[in-house]
N, CA, C and O atoms as a Maestro MAE file, in Angstrom:
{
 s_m_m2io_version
 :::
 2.0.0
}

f_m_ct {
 s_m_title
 :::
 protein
 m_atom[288] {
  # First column is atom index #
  i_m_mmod_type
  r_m_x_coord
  r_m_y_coord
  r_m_z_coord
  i_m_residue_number
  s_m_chain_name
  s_m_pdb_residue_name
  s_m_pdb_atom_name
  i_m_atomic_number
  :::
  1 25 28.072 4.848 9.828 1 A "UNK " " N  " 7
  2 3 26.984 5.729 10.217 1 A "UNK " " CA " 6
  3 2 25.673 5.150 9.700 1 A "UNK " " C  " 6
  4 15 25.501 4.833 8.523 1 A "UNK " " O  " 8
  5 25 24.882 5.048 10.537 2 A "UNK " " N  " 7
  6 3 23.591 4.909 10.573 2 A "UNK " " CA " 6
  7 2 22.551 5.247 9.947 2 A "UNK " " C  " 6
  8 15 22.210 6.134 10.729 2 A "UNK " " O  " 8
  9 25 21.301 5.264 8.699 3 A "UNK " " N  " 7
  10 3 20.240 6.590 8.435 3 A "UNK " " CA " 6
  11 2 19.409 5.579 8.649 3 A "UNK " " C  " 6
  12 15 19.381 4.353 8.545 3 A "UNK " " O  " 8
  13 25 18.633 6.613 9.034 4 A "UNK " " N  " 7
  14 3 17.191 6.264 9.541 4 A "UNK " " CA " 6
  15 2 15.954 6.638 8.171 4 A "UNK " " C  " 6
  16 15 15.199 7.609 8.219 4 A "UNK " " O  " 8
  17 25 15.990 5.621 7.009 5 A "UNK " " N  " 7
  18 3 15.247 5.758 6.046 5 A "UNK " " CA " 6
  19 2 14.258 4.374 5.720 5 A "UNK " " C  " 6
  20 15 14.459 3.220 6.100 5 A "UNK " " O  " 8
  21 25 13.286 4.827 5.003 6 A "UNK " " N  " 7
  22 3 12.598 3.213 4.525 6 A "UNK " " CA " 6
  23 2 13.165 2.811 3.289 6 A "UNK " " C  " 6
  24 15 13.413 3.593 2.372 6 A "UNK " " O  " 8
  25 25 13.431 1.214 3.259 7 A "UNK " " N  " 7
  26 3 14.008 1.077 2.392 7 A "UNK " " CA " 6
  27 2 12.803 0.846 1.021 7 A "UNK " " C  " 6
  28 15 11.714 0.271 1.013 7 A "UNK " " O  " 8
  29 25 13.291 1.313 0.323 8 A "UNK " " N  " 7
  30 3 12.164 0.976 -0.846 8 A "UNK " " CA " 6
  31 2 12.427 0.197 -1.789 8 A "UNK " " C  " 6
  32 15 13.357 0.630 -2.469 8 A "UNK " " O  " 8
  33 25 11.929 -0.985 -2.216 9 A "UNK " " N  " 7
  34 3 12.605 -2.112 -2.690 9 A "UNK " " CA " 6
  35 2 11.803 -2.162 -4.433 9 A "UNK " " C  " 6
  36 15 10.664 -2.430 -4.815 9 A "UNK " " O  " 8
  37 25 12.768 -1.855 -4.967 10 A "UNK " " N  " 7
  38 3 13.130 -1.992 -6.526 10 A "UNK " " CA " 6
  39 2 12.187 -2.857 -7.299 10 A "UNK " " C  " 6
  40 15 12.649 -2.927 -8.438 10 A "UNK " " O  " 8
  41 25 11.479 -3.300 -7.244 11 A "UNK " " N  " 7
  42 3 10.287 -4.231 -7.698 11 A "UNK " " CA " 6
  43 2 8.404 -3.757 -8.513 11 A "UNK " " C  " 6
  44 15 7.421 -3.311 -7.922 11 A "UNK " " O  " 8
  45 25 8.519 -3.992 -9.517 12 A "UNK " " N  " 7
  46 3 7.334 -3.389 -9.883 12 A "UNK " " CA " 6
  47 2 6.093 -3.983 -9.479 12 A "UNK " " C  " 6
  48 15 5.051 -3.352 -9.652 12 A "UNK " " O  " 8
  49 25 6.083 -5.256 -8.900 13 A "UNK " " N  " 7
  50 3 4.673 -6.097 -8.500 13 A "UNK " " CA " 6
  51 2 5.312 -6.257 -7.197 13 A "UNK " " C  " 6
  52 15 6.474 -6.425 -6.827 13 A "UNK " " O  " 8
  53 25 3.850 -6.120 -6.452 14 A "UNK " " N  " 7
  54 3 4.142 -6.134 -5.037 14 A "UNK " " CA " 6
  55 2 4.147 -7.947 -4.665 14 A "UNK " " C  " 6
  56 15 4.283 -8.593 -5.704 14 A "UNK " " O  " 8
  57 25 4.043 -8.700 -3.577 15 A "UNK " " N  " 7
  58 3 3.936 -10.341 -3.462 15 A "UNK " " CA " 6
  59 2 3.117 -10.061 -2.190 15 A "UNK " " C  " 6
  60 15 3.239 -9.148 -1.373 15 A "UNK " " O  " 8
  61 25 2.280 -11.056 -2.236 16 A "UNK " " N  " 7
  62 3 1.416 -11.640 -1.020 16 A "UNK " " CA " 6
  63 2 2.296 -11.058 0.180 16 A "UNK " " C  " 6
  64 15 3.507 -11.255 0.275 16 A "UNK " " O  " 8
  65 25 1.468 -10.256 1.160 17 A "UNK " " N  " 7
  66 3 2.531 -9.824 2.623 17 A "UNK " " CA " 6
  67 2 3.445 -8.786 2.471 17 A "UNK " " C  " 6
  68 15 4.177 -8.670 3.454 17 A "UNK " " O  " 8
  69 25 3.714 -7.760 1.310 18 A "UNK " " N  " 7
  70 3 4.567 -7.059 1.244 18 A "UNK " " CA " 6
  71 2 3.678 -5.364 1.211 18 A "UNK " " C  " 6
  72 15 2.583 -5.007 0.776 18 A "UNK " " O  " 8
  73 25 4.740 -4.701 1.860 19 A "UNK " " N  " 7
  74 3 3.532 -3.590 2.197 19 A "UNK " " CA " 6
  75 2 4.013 -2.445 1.519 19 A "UNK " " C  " 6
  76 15 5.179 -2.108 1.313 19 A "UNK " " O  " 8
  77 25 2.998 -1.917 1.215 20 A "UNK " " N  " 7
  78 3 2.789 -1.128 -0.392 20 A "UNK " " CA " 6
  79 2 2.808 0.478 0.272 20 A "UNK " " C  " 6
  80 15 2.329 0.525 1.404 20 A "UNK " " O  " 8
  81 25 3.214 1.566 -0.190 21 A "UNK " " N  " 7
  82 3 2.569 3.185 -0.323 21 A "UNK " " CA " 6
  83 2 2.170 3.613 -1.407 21 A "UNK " " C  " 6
  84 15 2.700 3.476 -2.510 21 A "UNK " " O  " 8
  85 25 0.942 4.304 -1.052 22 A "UNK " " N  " 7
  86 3 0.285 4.769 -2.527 22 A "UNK " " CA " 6
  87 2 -0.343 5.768 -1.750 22 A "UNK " " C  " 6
  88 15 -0.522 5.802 -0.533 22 A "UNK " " O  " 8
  89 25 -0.786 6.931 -3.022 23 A "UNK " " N  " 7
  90 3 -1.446 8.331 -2.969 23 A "UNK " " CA " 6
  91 2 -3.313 7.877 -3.014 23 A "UNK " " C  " 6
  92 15 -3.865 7.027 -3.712 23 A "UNK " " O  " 8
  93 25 -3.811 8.665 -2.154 24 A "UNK " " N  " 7
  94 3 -4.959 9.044 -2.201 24 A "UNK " " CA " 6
  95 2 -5.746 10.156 -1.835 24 A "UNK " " C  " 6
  96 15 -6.120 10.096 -0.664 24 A "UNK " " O  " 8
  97 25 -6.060 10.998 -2.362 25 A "UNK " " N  " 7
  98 3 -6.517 12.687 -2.177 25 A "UNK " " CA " 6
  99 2 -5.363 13.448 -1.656 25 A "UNK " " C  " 6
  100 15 -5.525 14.330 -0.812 25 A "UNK " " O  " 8
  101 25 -4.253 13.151 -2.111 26 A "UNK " " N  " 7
  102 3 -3.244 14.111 -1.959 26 A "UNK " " CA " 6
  103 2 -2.638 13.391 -0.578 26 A "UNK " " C  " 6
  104 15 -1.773 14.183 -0.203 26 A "UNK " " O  " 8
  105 25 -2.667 12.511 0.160 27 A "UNK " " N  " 7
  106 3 -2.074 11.873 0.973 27 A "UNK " " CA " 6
  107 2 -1.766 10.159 1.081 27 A "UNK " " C  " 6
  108 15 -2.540 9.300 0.658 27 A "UNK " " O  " 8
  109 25 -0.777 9.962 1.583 28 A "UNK " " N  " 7
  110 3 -0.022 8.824 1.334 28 A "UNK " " CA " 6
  111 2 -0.446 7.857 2.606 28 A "UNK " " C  " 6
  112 15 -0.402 8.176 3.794 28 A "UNK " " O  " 8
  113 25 -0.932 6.393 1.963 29 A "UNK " " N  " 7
  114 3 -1.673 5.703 2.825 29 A "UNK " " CA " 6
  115 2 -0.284 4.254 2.752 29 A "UNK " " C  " 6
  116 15 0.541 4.062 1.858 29 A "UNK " " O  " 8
  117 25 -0.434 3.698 3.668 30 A "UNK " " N  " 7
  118 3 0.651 1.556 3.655 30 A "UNK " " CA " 6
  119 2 -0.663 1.070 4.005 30 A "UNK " " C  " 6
  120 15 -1.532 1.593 4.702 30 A "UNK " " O  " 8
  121 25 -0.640 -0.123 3.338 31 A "UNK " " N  " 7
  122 3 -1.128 -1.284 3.669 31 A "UNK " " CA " 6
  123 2 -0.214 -2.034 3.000 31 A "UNK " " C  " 6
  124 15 0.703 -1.760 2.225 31 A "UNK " " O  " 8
  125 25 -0.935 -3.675 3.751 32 A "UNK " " N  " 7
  126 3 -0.222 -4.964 3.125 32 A "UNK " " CA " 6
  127 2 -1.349 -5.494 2.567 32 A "UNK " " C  " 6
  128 15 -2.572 -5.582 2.674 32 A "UNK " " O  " 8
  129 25 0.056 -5.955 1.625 33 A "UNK " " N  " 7
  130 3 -0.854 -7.088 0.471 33 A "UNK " " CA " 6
  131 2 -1.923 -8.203 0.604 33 A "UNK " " C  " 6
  132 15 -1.557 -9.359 0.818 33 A "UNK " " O  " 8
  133 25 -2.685 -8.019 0.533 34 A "UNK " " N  " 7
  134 3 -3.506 -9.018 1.175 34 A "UNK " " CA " 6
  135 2 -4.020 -10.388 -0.326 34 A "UNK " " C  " 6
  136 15 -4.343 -11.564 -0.163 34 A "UNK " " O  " 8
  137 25 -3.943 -9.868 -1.201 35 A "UNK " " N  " 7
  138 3 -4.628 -10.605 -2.830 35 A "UNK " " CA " 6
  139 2 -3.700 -9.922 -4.082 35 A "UNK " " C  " 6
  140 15 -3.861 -8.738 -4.376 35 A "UNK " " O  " 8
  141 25 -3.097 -10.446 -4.515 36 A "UNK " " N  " 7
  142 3 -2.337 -10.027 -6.277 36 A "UNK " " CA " 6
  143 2 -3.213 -10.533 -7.114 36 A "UNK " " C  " 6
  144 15 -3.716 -11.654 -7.186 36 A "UNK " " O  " 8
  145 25 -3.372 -9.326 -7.903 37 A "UNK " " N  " 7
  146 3 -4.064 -9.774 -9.113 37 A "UNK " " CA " 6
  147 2 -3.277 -9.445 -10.574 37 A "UNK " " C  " 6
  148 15 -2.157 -8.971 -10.385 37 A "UNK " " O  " 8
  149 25 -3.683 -9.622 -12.119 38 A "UNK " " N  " 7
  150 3 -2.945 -9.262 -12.982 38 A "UNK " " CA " 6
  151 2 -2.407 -7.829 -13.015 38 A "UNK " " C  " 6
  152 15 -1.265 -7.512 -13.346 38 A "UNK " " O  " 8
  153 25 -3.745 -6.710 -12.485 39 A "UNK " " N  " 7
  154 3 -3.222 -5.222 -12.786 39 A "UNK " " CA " 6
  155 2 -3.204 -4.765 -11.507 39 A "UNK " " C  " 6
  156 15 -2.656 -3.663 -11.522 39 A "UNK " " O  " 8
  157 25 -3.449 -4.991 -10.690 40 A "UNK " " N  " 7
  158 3 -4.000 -4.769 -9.339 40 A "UNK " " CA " 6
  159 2 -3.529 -5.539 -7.913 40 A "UNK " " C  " 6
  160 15 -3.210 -6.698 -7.648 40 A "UNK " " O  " 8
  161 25 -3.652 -4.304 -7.140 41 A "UNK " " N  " 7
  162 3 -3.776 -5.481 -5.578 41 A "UNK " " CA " 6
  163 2 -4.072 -5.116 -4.690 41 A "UNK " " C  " 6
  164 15 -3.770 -3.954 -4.418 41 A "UNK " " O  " 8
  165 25 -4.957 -6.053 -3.590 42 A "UNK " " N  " 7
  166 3 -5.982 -5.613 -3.093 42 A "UNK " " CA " 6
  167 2 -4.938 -5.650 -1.449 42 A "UNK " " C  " 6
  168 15 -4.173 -6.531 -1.057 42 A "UNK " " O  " 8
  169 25 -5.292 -4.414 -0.841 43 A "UNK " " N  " 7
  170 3 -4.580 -4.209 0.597 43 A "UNK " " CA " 6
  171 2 -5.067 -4.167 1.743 43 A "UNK " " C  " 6
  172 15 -6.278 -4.362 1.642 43 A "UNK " " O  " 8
  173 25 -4.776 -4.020 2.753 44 A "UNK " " N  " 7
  174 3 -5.718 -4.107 3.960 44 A "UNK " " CA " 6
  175 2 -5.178 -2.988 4.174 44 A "UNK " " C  " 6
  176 15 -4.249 -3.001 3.366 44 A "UNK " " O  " 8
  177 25 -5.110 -1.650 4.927 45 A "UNK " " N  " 7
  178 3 -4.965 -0.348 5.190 45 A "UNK " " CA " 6
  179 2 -3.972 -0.735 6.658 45 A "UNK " " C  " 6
  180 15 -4.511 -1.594 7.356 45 A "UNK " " O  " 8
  181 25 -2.774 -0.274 7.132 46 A "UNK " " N  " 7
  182 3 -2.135 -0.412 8.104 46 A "UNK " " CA " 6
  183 2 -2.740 0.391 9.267 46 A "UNK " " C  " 6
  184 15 -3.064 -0.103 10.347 46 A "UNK " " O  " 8
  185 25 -2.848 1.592 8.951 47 A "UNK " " N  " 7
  186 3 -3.629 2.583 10.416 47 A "UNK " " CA " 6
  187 2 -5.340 1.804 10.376 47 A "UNK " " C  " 6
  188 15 -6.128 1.702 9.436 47 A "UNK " " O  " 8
  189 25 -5.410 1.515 11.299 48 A "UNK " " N  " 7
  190 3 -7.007 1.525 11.324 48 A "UNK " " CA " 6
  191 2 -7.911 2.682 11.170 48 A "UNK " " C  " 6
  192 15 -9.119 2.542 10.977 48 A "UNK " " O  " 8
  193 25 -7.215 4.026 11.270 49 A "UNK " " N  " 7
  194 3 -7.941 5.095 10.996 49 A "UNK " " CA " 6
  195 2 -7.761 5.797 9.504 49 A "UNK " " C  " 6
  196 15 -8.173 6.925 9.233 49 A "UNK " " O  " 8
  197 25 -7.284 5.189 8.874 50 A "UNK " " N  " 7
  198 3 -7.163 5.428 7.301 50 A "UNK " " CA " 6
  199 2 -8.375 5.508 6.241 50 A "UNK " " C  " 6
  200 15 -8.550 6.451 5.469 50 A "UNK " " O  " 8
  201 25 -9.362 4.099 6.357 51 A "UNK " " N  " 7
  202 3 -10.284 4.343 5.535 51 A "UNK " " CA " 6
  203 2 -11.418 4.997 6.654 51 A "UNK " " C  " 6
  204 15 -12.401 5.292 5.973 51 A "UNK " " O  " 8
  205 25 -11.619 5.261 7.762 52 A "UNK " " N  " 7
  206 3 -12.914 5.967 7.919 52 A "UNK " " CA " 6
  207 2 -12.318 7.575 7.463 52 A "UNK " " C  " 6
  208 15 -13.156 8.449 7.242 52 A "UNK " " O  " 8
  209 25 -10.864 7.886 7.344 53 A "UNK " " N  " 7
  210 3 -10.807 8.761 6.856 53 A "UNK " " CA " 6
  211 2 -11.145 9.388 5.272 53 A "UNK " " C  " 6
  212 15 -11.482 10.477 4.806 53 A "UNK " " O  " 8
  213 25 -10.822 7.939 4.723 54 A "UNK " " N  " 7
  214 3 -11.199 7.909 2.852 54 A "UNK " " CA " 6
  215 2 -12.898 7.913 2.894 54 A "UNK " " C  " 6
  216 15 -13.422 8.400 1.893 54 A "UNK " " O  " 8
  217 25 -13.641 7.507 3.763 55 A "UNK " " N  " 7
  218 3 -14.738 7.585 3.839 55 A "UNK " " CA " 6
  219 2 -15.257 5.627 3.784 55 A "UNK " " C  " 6
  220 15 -16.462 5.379 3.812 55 A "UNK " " O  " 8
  221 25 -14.337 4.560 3.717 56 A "UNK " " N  " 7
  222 3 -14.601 3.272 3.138 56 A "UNK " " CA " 6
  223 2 -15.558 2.660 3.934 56 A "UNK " " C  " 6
  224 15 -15.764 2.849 5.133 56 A "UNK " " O  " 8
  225 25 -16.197 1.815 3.073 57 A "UNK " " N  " 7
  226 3 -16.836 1.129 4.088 57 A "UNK " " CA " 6
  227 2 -16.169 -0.155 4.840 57 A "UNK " " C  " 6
  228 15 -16.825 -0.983 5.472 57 A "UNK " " O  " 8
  229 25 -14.830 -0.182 4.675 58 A "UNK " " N  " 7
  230 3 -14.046 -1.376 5.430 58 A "UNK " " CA " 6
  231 2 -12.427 -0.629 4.856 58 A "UNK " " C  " 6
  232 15 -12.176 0.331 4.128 58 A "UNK " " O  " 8
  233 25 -11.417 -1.798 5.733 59 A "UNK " " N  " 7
  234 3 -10.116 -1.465 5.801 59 A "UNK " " CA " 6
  235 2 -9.487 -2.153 5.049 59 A "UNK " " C  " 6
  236 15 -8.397 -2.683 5.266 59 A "UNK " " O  " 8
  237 25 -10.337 -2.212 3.796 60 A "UNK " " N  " 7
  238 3 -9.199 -2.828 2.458 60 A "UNK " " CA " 6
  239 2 -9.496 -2.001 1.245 60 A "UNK " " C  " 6
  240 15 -10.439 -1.210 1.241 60 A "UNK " " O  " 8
  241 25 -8.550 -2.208 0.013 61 A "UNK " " N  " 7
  242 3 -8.829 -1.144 -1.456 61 A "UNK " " CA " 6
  243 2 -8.253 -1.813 -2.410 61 A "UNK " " C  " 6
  244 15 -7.752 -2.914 -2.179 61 A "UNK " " O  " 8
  245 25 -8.239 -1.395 -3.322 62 A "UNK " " N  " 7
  246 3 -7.886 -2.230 -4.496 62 A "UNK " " CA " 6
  247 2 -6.801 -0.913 -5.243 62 A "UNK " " C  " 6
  248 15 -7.194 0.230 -5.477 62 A "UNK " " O  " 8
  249 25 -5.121 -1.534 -5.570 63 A "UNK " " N  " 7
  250 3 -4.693 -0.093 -6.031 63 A "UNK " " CA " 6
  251 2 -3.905 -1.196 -7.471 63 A "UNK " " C  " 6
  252 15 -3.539 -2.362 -7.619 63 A "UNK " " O  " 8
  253 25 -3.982 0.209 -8.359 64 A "UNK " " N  " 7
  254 3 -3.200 -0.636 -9.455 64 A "UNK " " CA " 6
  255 2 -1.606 -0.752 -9.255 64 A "UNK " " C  " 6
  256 15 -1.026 0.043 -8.515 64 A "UNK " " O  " 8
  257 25 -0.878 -1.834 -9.981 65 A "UNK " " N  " 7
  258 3 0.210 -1.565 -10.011 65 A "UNK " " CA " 6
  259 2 0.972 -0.621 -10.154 65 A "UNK " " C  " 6
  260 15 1.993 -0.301 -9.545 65 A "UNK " " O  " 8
  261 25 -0.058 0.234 -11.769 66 A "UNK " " N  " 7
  262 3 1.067 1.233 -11.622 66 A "UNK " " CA " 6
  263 2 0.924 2.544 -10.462 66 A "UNK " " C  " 6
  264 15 1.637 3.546 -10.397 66 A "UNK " " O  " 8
  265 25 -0.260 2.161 -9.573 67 A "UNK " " N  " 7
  266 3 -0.297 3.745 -8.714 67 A "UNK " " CA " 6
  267 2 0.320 3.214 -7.190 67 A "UNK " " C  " 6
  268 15 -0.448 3.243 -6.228 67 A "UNK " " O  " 8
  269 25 1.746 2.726 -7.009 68 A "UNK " " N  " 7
  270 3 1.884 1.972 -5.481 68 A "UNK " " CA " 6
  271 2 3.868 1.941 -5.893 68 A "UNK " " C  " 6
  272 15 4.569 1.905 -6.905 68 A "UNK " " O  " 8
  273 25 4.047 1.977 -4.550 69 A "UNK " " N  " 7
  274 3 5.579 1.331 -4.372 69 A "UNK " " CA " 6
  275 2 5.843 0.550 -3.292 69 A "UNK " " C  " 6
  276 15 5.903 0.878 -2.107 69 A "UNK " " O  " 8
  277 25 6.027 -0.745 -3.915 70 A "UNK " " N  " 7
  278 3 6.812 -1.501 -2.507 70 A "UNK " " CA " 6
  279 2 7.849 -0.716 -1.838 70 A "UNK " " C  " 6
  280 15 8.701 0.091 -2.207 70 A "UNK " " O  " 8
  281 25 7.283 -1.511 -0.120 71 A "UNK " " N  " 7
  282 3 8.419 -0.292 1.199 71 A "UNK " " CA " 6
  283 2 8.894 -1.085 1.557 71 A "UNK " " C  " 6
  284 15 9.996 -0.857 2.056 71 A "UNK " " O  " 8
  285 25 8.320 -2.741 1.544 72 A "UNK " " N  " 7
  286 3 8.942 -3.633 2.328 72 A "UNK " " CA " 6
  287 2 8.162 -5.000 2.448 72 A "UNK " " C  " 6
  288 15 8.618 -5.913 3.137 72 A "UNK " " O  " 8
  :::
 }
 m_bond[287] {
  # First column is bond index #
  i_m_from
  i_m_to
  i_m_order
  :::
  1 1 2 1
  2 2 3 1
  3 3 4 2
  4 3 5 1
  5 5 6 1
  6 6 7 1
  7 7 8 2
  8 7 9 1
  9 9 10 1
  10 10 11 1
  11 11 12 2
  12 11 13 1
  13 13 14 1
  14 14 15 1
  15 15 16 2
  16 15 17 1
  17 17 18 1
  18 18 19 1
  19 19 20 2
  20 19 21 1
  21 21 22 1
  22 22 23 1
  23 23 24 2
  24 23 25 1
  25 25 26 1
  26 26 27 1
  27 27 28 2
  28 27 29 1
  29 29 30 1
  30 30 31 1
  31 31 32 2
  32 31 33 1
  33 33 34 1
  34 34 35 1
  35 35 36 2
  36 35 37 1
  37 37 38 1
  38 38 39 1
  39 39 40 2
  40 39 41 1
  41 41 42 1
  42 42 43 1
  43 43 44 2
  44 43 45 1
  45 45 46 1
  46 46 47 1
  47 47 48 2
  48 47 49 1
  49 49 50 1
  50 50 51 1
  51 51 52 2
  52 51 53 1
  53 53 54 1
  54 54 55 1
  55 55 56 2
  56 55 57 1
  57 57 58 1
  58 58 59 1
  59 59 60 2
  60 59 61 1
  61 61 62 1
  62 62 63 1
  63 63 64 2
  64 63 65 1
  65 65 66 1
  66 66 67 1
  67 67 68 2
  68 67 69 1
  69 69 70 1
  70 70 71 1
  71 71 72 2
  72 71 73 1
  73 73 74 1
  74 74 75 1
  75 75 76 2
  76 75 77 1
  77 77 78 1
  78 78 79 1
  79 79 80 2
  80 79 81 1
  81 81 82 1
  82 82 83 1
  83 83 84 2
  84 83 85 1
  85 85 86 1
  86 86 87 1
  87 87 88 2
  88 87 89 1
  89 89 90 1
  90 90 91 1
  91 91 92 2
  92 91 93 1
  93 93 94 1
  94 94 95 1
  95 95 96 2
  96 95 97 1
  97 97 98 1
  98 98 99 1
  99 99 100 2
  100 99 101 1
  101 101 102 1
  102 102 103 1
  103 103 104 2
  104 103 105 1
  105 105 106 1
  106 106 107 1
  107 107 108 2
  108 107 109 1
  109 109 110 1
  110 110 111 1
  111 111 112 2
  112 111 113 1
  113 113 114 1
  114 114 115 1
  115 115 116 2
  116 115 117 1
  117 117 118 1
  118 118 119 1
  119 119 120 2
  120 119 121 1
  121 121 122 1
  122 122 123 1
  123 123 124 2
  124 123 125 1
  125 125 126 1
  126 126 127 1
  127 127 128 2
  128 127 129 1
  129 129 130 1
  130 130 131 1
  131 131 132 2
  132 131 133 1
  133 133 134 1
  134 134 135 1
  135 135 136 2
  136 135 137 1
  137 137 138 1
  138 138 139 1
  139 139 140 2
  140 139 141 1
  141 141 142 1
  142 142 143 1
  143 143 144 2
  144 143 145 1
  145 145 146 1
  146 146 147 1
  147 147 148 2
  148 147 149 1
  149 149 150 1
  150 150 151 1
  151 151 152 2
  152 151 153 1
  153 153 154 1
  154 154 155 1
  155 155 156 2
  156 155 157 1
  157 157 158 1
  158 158 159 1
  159 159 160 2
  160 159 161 1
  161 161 162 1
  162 162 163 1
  163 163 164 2
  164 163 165 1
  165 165 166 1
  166 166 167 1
  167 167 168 2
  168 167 169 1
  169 169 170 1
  170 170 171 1
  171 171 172 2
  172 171 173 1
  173 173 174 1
  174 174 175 1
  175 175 176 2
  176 175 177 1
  177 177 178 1
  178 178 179 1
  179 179 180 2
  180 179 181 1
  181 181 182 1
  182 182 183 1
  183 183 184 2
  184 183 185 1
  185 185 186 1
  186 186 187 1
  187 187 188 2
  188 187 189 1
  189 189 190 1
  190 190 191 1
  191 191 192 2
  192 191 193 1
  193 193 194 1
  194 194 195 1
  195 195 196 2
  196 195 197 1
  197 197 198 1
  198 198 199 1
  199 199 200 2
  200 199 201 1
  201 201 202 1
  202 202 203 1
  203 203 204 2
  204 203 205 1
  205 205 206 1
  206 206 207 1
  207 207 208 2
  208 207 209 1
  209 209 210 1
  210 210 211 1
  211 211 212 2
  212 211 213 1
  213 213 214 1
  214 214 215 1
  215 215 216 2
  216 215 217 1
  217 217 218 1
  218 218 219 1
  219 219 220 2
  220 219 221 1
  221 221 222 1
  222 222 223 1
  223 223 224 2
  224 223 225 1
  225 225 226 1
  226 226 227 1
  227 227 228 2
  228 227 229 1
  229 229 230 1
  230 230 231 1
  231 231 232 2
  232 231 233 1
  233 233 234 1
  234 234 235 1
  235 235 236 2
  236 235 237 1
  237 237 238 1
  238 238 239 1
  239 239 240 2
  240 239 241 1
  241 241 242 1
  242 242 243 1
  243 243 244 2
  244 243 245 1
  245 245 246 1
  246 246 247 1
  247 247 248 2
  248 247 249 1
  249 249 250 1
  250 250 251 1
  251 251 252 2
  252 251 253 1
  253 253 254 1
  254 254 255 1
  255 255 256 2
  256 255 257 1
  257 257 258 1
  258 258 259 1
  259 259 260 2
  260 259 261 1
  261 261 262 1
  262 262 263 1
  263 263 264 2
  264 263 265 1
  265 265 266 1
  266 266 267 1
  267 267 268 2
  268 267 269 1
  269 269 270 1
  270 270 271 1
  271 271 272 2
  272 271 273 1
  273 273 274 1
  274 274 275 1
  275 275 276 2
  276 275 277 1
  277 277 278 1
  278 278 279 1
  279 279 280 2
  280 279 281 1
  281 281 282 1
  282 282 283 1
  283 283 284 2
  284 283 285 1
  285 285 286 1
  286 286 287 1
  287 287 288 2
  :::
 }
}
């Protein structure tokens, strides 16, 4: 039998290309990895309508390690 779930992969640092979920104002945004840094990593937003919703002035953010979970 089959489930239809995301797999969420066990890893505390995300890698170049791997696409992240994280909280922002009470709702849950993916992007991919676009830059790793030591505490941090910087994403490009998957919906294109994500950051005019955050208010951004572009479709990337910077999230810390500890506020994100690799999906894939």
């Amino acid at each position: 039998m089959a489930i239809d779930t995301v797999e969420t992969i066990s890893r505390k640092k995300a890698r170049l290309g791997d696409i992240i979920e994280f909280t922002r104002r009470k709702r849950n945004y993916r992007g991919k990895v676009i830059m790793v840094r030591e505490n941090s990593v910087m994403i490009q937003f998957l919906s294109i309508l994500d950051h005019i919703e955050l208010d951004y002035e572009n479709n990337r953010t910077i999230v810390s390690h500890k506020n994100y979970k690799v999906v894939c």
